[in-house]
N, C-alpha and C positions, 0 to 999 in steps of 0.2 A: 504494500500500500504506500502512495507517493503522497507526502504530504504538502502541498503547500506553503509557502511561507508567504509571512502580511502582505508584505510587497506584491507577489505575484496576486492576491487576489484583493486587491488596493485597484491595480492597475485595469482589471474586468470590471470595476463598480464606475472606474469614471470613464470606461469609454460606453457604460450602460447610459451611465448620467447624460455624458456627452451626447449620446444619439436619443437618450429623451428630451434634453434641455433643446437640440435641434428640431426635431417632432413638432415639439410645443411650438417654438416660432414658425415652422414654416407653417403651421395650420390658423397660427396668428394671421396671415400673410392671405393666405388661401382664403381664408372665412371673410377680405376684405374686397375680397376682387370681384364678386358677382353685386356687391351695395354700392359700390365708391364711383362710378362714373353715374350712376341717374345721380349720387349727392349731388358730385363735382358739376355736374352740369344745371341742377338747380340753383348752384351757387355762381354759376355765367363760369367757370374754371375751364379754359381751352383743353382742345383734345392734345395737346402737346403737354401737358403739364401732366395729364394724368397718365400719359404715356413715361414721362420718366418719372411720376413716381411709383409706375411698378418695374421701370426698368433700374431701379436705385437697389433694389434686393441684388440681383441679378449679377449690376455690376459689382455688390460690394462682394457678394462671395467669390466671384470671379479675383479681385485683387487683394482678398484676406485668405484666399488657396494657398499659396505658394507661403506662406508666413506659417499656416500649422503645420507643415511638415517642421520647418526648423524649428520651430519650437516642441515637436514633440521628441526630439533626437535624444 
């Protein structure tokens, strides 16, 4: 029988955390996109605006990619 040490089962609880704390936002994200242009458009908000702000997720994970690799080394 193989036992574990903290460490090794420290590091399964935050990549659980990790891909829950992810979950949770991107359904933040999701649950906003079929309300947010009749708002935006109630409020006069151009289609360019509400274009980047759902292309702003998009790009942020695009250029916070390359940052969680070096940080998880």
């Amino acid at each position: 029988m193989v036992m574990s040490t903290p460490r090794e089962n420290m590091d399964g609880k935050a990549v659980a955390f990790c891909c829950l704390s992810c979950a949770a936002s991107d359904l933040n994200f999701y649950m906003l996109i079929p309300f947010f242009p009749a708002v935006a458009k109630a409020k006069k908000l151009p289609n360019i605006w509400v274009g980047a702000i759902f292309a702003q997720t998009q790009l942020a994970a695009l250029f916070t990619t390359p940052f969680v690799a070096y940080l998880n080394r």
